[in-house]
Structures are given as structure tokens and as C-alpha cells.
N, C-alpha and C positions, 0 to 999 in steps of 0.2 A: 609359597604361603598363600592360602586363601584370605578372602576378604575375612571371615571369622574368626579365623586366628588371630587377625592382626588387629582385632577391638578387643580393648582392655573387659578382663572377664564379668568387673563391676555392670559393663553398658551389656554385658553378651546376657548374663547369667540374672536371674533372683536367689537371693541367698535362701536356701531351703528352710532354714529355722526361722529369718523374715516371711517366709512364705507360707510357713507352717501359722505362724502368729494371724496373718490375715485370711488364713482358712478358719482359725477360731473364731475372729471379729467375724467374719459370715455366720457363725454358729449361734454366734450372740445377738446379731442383728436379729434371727428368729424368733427373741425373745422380745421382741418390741416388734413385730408384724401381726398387726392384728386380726389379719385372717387367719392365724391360730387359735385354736381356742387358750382359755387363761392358763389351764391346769398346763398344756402344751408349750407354752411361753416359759411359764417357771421351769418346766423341764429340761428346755434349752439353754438356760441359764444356770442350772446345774451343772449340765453338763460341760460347760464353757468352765467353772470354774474346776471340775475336777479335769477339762484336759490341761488345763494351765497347771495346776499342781504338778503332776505327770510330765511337761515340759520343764518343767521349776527342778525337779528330782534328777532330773535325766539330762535334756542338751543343755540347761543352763551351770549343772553340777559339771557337765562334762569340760564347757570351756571354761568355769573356778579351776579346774584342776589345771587347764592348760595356762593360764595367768600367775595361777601360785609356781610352778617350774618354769615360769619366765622364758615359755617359748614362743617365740613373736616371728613365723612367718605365716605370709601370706596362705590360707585356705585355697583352695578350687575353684571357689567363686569371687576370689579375688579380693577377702578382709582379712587386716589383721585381727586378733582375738581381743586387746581390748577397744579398738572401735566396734567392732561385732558387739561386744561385749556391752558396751555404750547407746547401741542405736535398740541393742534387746531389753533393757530396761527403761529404757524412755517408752518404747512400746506397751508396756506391761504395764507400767504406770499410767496411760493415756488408757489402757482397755479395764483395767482394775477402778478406775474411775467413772469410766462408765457405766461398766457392773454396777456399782453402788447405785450409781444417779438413776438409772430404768428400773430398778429395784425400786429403792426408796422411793422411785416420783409414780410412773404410769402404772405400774403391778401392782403394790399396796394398796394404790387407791382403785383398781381395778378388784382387785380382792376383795377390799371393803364392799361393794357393790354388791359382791357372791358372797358378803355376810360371812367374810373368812380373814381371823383377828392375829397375826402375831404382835403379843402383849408385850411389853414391859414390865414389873411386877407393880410399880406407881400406879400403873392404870388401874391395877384388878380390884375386882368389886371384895367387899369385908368376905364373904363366902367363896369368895375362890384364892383370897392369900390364905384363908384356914385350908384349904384346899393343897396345897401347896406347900402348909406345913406339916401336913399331913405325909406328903409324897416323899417330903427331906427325911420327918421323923422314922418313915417304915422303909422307901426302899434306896433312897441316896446315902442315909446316912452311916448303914451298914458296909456301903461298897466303896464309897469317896475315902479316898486316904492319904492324910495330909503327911508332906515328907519335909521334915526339919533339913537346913542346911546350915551343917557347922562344922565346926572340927570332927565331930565324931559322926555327923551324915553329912560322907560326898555329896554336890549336887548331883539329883537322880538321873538315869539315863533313859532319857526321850525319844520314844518309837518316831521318827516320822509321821506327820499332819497330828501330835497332839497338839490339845486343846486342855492351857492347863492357867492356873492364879499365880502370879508372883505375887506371895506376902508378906507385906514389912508388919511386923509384932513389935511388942514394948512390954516388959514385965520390970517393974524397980528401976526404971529408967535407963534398962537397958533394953537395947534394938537386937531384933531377932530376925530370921528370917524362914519364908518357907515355899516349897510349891503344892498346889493341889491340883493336879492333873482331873480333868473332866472324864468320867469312864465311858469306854468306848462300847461295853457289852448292853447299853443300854441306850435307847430313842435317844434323838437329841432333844425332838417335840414332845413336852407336855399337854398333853389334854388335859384345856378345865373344861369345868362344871357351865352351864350356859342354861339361864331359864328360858330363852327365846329357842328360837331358829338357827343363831349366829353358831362359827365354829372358834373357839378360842383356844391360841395356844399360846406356852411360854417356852423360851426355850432351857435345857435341863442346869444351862453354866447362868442363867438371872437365878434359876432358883439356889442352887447352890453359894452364888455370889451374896443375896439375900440374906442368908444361913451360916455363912462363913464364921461369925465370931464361934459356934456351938462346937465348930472342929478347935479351938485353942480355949478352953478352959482354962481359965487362972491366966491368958494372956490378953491384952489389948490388940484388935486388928487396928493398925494405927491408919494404912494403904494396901490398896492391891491393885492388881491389874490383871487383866487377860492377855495374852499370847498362843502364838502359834507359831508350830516350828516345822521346816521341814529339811529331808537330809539329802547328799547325795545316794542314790539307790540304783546305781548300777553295779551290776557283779562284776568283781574285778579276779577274774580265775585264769592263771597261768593250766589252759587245758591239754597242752601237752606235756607238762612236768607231771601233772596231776594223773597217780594209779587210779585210781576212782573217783569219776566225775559227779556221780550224784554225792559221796560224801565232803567233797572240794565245794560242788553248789551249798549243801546244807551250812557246813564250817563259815560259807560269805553269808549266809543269811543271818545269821547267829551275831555276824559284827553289823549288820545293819545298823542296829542302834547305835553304835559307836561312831557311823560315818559323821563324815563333817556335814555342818546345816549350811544349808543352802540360799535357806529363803527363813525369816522371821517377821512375824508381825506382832504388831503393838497397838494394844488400844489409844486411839492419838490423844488423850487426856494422861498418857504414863509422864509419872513428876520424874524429873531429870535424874534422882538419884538411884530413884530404882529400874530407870530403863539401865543406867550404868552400870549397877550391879547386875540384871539381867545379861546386859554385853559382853561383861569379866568371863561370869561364870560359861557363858555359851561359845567364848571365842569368837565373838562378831562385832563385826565394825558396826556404832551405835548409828554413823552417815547413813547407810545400808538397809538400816527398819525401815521397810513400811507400813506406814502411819493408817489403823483405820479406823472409819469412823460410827460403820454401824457395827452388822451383824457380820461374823468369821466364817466363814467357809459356808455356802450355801447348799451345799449337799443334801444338808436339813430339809431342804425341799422336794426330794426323794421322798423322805416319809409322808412329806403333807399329801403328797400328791394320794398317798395309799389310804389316808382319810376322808378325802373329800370325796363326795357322789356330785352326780349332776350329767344329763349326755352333752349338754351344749358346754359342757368344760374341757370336755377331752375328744380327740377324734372321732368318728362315728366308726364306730365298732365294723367289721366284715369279716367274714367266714373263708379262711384260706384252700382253692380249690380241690380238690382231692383225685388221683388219678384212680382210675376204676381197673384194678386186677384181682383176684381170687389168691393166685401165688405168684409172688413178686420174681422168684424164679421165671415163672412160666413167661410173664410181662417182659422182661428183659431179654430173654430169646426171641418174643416175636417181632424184636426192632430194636434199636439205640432209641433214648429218647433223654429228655429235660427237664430239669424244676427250676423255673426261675423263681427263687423265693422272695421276700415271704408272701409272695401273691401265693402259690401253692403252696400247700402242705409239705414238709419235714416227714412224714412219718414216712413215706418210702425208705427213706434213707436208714430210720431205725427199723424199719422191716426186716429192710435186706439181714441188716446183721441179727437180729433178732430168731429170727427164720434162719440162718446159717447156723446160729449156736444149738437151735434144736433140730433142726434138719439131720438126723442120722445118715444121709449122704453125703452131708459135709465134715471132709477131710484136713481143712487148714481154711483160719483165718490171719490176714496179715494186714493191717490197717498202721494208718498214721493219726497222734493224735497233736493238735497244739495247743490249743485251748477246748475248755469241755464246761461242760455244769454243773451243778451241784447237785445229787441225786441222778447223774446221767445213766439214761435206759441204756445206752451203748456201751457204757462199761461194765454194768450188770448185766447183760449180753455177752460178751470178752468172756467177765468171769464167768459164766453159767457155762460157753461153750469150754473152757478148761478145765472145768471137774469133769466135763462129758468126755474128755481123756482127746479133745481137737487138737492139733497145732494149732497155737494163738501165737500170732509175733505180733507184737506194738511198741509199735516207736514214739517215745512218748517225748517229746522235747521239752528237758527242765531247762530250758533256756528263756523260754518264754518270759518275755518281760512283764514283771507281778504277777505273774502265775507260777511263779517258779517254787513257792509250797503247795501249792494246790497241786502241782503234775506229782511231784515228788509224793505227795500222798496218794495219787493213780497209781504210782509204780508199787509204793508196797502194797496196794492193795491186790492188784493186779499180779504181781509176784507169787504172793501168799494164795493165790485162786492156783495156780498153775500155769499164765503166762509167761511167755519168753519175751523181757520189755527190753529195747534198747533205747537209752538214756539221750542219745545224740551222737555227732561226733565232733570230735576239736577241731576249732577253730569254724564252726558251720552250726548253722542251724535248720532244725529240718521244718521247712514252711509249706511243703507241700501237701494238700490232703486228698490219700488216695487208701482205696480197701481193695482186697481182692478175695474172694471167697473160691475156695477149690471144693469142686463137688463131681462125685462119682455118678454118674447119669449110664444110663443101659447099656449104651456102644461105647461110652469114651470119658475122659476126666476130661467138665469143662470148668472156665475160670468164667465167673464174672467180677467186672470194675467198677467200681464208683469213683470218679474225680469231682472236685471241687474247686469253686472259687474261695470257699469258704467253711470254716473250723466246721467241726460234728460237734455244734454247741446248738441244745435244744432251744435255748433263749434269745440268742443273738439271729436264731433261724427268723423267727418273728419279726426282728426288727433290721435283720441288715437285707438287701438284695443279691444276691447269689446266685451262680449258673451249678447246679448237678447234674452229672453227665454218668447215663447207664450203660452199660453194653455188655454182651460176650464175645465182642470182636476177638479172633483168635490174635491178629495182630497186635492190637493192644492187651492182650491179655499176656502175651508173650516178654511185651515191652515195660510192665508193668511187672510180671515175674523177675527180670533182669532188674529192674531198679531195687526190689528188695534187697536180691544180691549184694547190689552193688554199697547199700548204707546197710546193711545187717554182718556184713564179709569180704573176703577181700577178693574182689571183683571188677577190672575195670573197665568202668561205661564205653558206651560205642554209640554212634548216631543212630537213632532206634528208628521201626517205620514209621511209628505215631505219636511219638512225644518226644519233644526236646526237653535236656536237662539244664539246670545253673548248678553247679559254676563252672561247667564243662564247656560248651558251647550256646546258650541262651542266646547273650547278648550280638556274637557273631551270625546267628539264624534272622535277628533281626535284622541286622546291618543287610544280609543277603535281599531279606524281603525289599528291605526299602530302595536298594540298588538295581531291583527288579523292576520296583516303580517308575527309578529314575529312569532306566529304558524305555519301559512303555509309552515316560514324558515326553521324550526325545523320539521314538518313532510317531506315537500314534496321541498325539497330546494328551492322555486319560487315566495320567500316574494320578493315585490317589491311595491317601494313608486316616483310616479314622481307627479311634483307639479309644474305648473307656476304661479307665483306671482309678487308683487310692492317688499315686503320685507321681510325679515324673520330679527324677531330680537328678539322673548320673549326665554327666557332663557326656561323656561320646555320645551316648543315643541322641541326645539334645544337638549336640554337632551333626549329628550325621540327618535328623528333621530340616535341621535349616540348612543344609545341603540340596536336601529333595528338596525344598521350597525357594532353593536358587534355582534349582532347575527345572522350577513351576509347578511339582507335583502341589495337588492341593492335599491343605492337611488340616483334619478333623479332631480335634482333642476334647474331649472330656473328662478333667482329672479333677477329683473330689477335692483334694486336700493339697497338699505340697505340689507346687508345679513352680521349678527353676526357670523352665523358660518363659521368654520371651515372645510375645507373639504380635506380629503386625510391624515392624520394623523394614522400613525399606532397604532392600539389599541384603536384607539376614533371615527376614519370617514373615513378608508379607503376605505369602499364602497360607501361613498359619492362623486358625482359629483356635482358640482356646475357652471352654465354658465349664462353669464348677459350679454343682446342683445340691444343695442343702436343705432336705425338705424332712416329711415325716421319719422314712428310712433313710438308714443310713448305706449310702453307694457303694458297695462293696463289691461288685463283680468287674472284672476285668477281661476285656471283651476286644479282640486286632483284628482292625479287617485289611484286607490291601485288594486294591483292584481287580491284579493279573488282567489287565488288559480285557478288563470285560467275567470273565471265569473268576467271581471273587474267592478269594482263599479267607477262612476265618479259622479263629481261634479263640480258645480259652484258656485263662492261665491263673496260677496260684502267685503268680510275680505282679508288681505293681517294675515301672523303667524305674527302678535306682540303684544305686551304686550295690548296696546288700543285698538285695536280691540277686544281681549279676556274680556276686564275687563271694557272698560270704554266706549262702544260702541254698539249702536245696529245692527248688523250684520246678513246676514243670508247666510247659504250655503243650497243648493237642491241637491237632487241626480237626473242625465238626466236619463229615463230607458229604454226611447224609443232608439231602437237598432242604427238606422240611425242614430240618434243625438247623438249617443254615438260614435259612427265609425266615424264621424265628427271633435267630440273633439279628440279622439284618433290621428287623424290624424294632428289635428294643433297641438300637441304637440310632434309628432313626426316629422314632420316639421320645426318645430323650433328648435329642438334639433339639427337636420341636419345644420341648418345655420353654416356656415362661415365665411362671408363675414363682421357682425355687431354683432359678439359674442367674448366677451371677457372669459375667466375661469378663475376663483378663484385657486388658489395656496396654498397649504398648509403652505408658510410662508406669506402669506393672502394681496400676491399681486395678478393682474390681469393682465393675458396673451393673446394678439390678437394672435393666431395662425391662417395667413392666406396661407391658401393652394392655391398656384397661381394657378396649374391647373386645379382645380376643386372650383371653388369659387360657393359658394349657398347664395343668399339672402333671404333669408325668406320670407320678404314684398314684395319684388318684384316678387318672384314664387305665393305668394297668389292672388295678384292682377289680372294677368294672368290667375290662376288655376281657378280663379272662375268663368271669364270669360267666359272663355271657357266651364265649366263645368254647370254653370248657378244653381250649391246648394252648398249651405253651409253645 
């Protein structure tokens, strides 16, 4: 037994869902750094609370489930489920709190400054509560629709994150009840009227709430309250019982509304009788609410952001670089090459396929999709090359977590074009993004590849960071072929020359690399392992790092978000570094180097180290070999390691330290954006 083994997994490990929560607090700290701009700040505060929702619906729904079947052992990382359980909402409660307090204190009044007003309706001037009643009479009060609950109407069934009134009525001295769910096909921010400069808004549930007695004619509003609900919202589909999996997804989606709630909130002035009947009808423990005190769900902050002007509120704008070809065909035969985004431009990428659908030399297109956009050029692409009479194969994964109506309407669209989609497979998800286009050329049918770190989503191009990788390597093109195969048919994989797959062999190619290192350590002291990733959480790869780091490999980590381990601990990880960068984009490339004794080997991969990627996932990593494209990655990862400015470090009692060095402050994103500029290669 090694020394690792034999420390309790509590001291070895961070619990991935704790560590998930303090990847959020980093996200939220953004939102109180004032070297943001304002509009920037509230953005980050948005998105802090819609990933907490998201966690709310998902890992905290997932261990309710495992509390109500009263199964009580120990996890991987060494809790059981209601202390887990226990230590996750004391959490949530300490960052929900927060929220509130950076909102309501430093933002507000920072707003105020930027002459940017969310009202109350008490405050508003006589010409903008007319204003107002104006908004209820023409467009609220056609669409708001009050739902009685009695004998004769059930209490309604609540989509998850509504946003609705509990109302107690009185007619003849009798007590009635009802809800009015706030609609969601319409802004949550009201714009008023403003004789100044100033921007004024209210939000759409003040006005409504204002308004309220007009929906019960002939009744007395005696109380009401606002709440918010949300459910568990994972699909729970037995996928190898099920003959068809898209209609088994559709059948779970449909009971969404029915799942159990998760998470409930109450305006903290709810009088006791009606949070209790709130509690009856919801099936929730009244202990359980939490209590709040301003404004629900900041999300709202989304829209504002799409009101306000000003440069000095929002980032300084820059022109993403553009690679210079004529035919992106022709560009790709004279080399492999890269986009790390969103410093460069996306549109190669809809080129390529763009250019294949109408390319009458192009004989088949077969692509993966996971997540996409809304009006994406690349699926109207797909479909264009399918009327043209192309082989289209897309693998479209309705698995996807909340996207999983959105693909499902990809597939029938794409169906109905004349695609061949496949839906996924059981018990797996297909996470990897790869295209192949086959084209008929003078001497010979050549393929070209596009891999990615990340989705062929036009929007998230803009703001995530991602490695695109072009070639007509026959090897990889070969290897690439074969993976169709192997998720479209029955075909089974084999160690390819240029990509490893999961859940075949992934996580064993890693264990080789880093056992390679350990050698190197041991003859030539210069074992060395750096890595950028989304997350590190599977317990072996974490075992087999603090192995190399017994045996002095030095090791380099940069994981954005969920990172289990441990780093800096004597006798387990003290040549582990660990740093996690939270800045304008969000870090989404995944990026292995390892030494090789000098002859570094690198890679790109669609895996983040965790369990589901290794096991329940189809994945693929490549090795870049082309020298330039290696001197490339080498260099954004030494670049980001340099950051200061949006890197927080991991601590060996497995908190997270901003050390910022006033005088020399380095931003990462902000020297890329520049550097490439200027330099015109990735």
C-alpha cells in the first residue's frame, strides 16, 4: 500500500460538487473586481447565479434522490450523502448571501453613478406609474393568467425556475386561493419613461404585483407573495430498454414539470400561513425555504446589459483575427494549422463546411454535433449539402444537458433535409467534436478533419477559448474514418495512429504518458506533466499525479473549474501546482504536455481528467506534431501560466488565493488578444 492510499480520501481528495461551488465564488468574486467594467461585473453576477440554478437542478436534485432512498455510504471522495448534503447548503447559503449584499451595496450604487435605476414602483414619478399602467393594461394583462386553486383547479404544474404570486383572496368571508405565475415569453425589465439622461427600469413581477387586485374582480387580494421554484431536471432514461431513444428523451422531457422541486424560494416577509400552504401544496419542507430579501433570480441582468451604452461599461471591443485563404480547401492542404479562439475568427470552421455542402466535389459530410445556436450557419450548411443529394451523417447528441430540446429539434430538422442523424448511444455520450469532409480531387478521394476543443456553437466561439485543428493528414483522416464507424455501426475500435479514444483506452494512455515521466524523473531528473483543462476530478488520474509528484516529476495544472485535487501537500503533492483563471473568456481548451525527456509530446483533447469523460463518454485526444503548432500550444500555456491578473491558486488546505502583484500585473486574454494581432499566427 502506498502512502496515498493509506490517507483517508476526505485529507487526499476535494469533493468535486465543494469544488465545483468554489469555482462559482471565483466567478462571483468578478463581480466585485473593479477592474471590470460595471456592465461586466453585473454579468458575472448573472452568471454566478444562473450556474448555481443549474447545480440546484442537477448535483443537488441528484443527492435529494439519494437521501430520500436512504442510501448512506460513503462516495469516492470519502462523504456520506447527508453530511455532503449539509456542508452543500451551508455553502449556498454563505454565497446566496453574498450575492444579495455586492448587489444591493457596491453595484447599485455603482449604477446609480452610470445614472442606471432598478425602481420600485413607490419610487416612480406620477408619469411613469401611468406608464406602467399603461404596460399592465395593453401587454401584461392579456397574457398574465391567474390559476384558482380548489377543488375544482389542481394546484398548477410549475415548469422549473418559475417565477409566480401565491394568493390569499377573501370573498363573503370566505378565504380563497391562487397563483399567478410571471410570463416568461416576455422581458423581465420594464423600461420607463425618463425626462433626464437617467436609464429607469422596473421589474415586470412589481408591476404585475401593483396590478394584482384587476386579475380577481369581485375578490379581495387579502396577501401575496412571490416565489420561485426549481425541479430536479435530470433525464432519467433506462437507454438500453428503450427502442427509441429520441422518443424515451422526448417522453422524460414532457415529465419535467412533474419532477420533484428541489430548491424553493420565498419572499422573507411570507406570513406563516401562506408559506404553509405553499409547502402542502409543493411537497416541501417549510425548514428548507430560502428566505429572500430583494430581488429573485438575477438573470434579469442579461437584459439590462442589452440596454445600456457607454465603452467604459463594457470591455473594449476587438476584431477577432482572420486567417488569409481564397479556398479553405486549398489552405488546408498546404499545412495543418490552428485557431485558438475567440482571439481568431470562427468562420473557417463555417467555411469548411459551408464550402463542402456546395463544393460539387464533395462526396460525404460527417460531423458531430453537441451543443449549436440558434439560426446556426452549420446546420443550414448540413441541410443545403442534403438536398444536393451529399452523404450527411450527424451525430447529434440529445443527451446534452438542457439542450436536450433544442438538438432534438436539429434532428427533425435535419432528418426532413435529408440527413442520416444519429441520436447517441446507451449508456454514452458523444462529447467529442470532429467533421470530416470527403472530396473527389483529380488523382485521388482526399478527407479533410476539423477537431476541436470545443462545440460548432457560433456564439460561445466569441466568448469561450478553444484549440481548432485542420488537416488532410491521411493518417488522421483514416483514424477519423474509423471513429465514424465505430459510433454510427458495429465496428470495434483499435489504438488508432493519431487519436486516442474514451472509453476505450483514454484514461490508460494517460497513466502511460505520466509513467513515462516517472522514468525520465528517475533517470534524467526532467519528468514534467502541465495540463490545461475545465476539470480535474476522477480519482485514478489524481492518484497516479501524486504518484509522479512522489517521484519529483514537477507538475503544472491549470484547471478552470472543478479540481479534486490536492496540491502542495508534503509526501502526496508537493510538486503539484495548481492555478484557476476566471477572466473575460471563459477557459475552455484543454491542452497535455509532458516532457519526453526534452522532445515534448503535446495534445489536444475534447476530455476535461474526470470520471465521465474517462468512462461514460466519447472523447478524443490527438497529438499536434507539426513543430509550429507545437511552439504555439507551448506558448499559450506558458502564457497563461504567467497570468496574474484572473488566476486564483489552489492551496493545500484547498482554499483559493488571488495573489495580485500590483506591479506587474499580466492578463492573459488581454495580452492574447493583442499578441495575435500584432503577430497575425496562432
Amino acid at each position: 500500500m502506498t502512502e496515498s492510499q493509506s490517507i483517508d480520501n476526505k485529507e487526499k481528495f476535494i469533493h468535486r460538487d465543494l469544488s465545483w461551488l468554489a469555482f462559482n465564488q471565483r466567478v462571483l468574486e468578478e463581480s466585485m473586481d473593479l477592474e471590470n467594467p460595471l456592465m461586466e461585473r453585473l454579468r458575472f453576477l448573472a452568471i454566478f447565479v444562473r450556474n448555481l440554478d443549474e447545480f440546484l437542478m442537477v448535483r443537488v436534485a441528484g443527492l435529494r434522490r439519494l437521501l430520500d432512498s436512504q442510501y448512506n455510504k460513503k462516495d469516492s471522495f470519502g462523504y456520506y450523502p447527508p453530511e455532503l448534503f449539509q456542508e452543500i447548503k451551508t455553502k449556498i447559503d454563505e454565497l446566496r448571501v453574498q450575492c444579495h449584499e455586492i448587489y444591493q451595496g457596491k453595484l447599485k450604487k455603482e449604477m446609480a453613478k452610470h445614472k442606471v435605476f432598478l425602481k420600485k414602483y413607490e419610487d416612480l414619478t406620477p408619469h411613469q406609474q401611468k406608464s406602467t399602467k399603461q404596460y399592465f393594461d395593453k401587454v401584461l394583462f392579456p397574457i398574465v393568467t391567474p390559476l384558482a386553486v380548489d377543488q375544482g383547479h389542481p394546484f398548477p404544474l410549475l415548469p422549473s425556475k418559475t417565477l409566480a404570486f401565491a394568493v390569499s383572496l377573501t370573498r363573503q368571508d370566505q378565504a380563497h386561493f391562487a397563483i399567478v405565475p410571471v410570463p416568461k415569453a416576455i422581458p423581465r425589465l420594464v423600461r420607463l419613461p425618463s425626462e433626464s439622461d437617467e436609464l429607469n427600469f422596473i421589474l415586470v413581477e412589481d408591476v404585475i404585483r401593483q396590478y394584482l387586485q384587476a386579475l380577481f374582480r369581485g375578490f379581495k387580494v387579502a396577501d401575496n407573495v412571490l416565489f420561485r421554484l426549481m425541479r430536479d431536471s435530470e433525464l432519467i432514461v433506462s437507454e438500453e430498454d428503450a427502442p427509441d431513444l429520441l422518443k424515451a428523451i422526448e417522453n422524460e422531457l414532457r415529465n419535467r414539470p412533474k419532477a420533484k422541486i428541489v430548491s424553493l424560494e420565498i419572499e422573507k416577509n411570507c406570513h406563516p400561513v401562506l408559506l404553509e400552504i405553499i409547502c402542502r401544496y409543493m411537497e416541501f419542507l417549510p425548514e428548507e425555504v430560502t428566505r429572500i430579501e430583494s430581488e429573485f433570480d438575477f438573470s434579469y441582468l442579461f437584459e439590462m446589459m442589452g440596454q445600456v451604452s457607454g465603452g467604459d461599461l463594457f470591455y473594449p471591443g476587438y476584431l477577432p483575427v482572420k486567417v488569409p485563404y481564397e479556398n479553405i480547401f486549398e489552405k488546408i492542404k498546404e499545412g495543418d494549422f490552428i485557431l485558438h479562439l475567440p482571439f481568431y475568427s470562427f468562420e473557417p470552421t463555417v467555411d469548411l463546411i459551408r464550402a463542402a455542402a456546395r463544393d460539387p466535389n464533395v462526396l460525404a459530410i460527417k460531423m458531430t454535433l453537441y451543443r449549436t445556436n440558434e439560426d446556426s450557419r452549420i446546420v443550414a450548411a448540413l441541410k443545403e449539402a442534403a438536398k444536393s443529394k451529399k452523404q450527411v451523417t450527424v451525430l447529434v447528441e440529445i443527451k446534452a444537458r438542457f439542450d436536450e430540446e433544442k438538438n432534438i429539434h436539429w434532428v427533425r430538422e435535419l432528418e426532413e433535409a435529408g440527413c442520416h442523424v444519429v441520436y447517441g448511444i446507451p449508456g454514452m455520450k458523444i462529447h467529442s467534436k470532429i467533421s470530416l469532409i470527403v472530396r473527389k480531387e483529380e488523382d485521388r478521394i482526399r478527407r479533410y478533419v476539423h477537431l476541436s476543443t470545443g462545440n460548432y456553437n457560433e456564439n460561445t466561439a466569441k466568448l469561450y477559448t478553444d484549440i481548432g485543428y485542420f488537416t488532410a493528414n491521411d493518417d488522421f483522416a483514416h483514424d477519423i474514418s474509423d471513429v465514424f464507424n465505430v459510433i454510427t455501426g458495429y465496428c470495434l475500435p483499435s489504438r488508432w495512429k493519431r487519436i486516442i479514444c474514451s472509453p476505450y483506452d483514454l484514461r490508460q494512455y494517460f497513466f502511460e504518458l505520466a509513467d513515462a515521466e516517472i522514468e525520465f524523473q528517475k533517470k534524467y531528473k526532467n519528468g514534467l506533466i502541465f495540463a490545461k483543462m475545465n476539470a480535474l476530478e476522477d480519482p485514478k488520474i489524481i492518484e497516479k499525479l501524486y504518484e509522479a509528484s512522489c517521484a519529483g516529476v514537477k507538475i503544472k495544472l491549470i484547471v478552470r473549474g472543478i479540481c479534486c485535487l490536492i496540491p502542495g501537500v508534503k509526501g502526496l503533492s508537493e510538486n503539484i501546482e495548481v492555478k484557476s483563471i476566471v477572466g473575460r473568456f471563459l477557459e475552455h481548451s484543454r491542452i497535455y504536455r509532458f516532457h519526453n525527456n526534452g522532445d515534448d509530446r503535446i495534445f489536444v483533447a475534447s476530455a476535461d481528467w474526470m470520471q465521465r469523460s474517462f468512462d461514460r463518454r466519447i472523447e478524443l485526444l490527438f497529438e499536434i506534431s507539426k513543430q509550429d503548432l507545437k511552439e504555439s500550444l507551448l506558448n499559450i500555456l506558458d502564457f497563461c501560466w504567467k497570468d496574474t491578473a484572473k488566476t486564483r491558486w489552489l492551496q493545500p488546505d484547498k482554499t483559493y488565493v488571488h495573489h495580485k502583484n500590483e506591479k506587474e500585473k499580466f492578463n492573459v486574454q488581454d495580452f492574447l488578444i493583442k499578441h495575435y494581432a500584432d503577430s497575425n499566427t496562432p
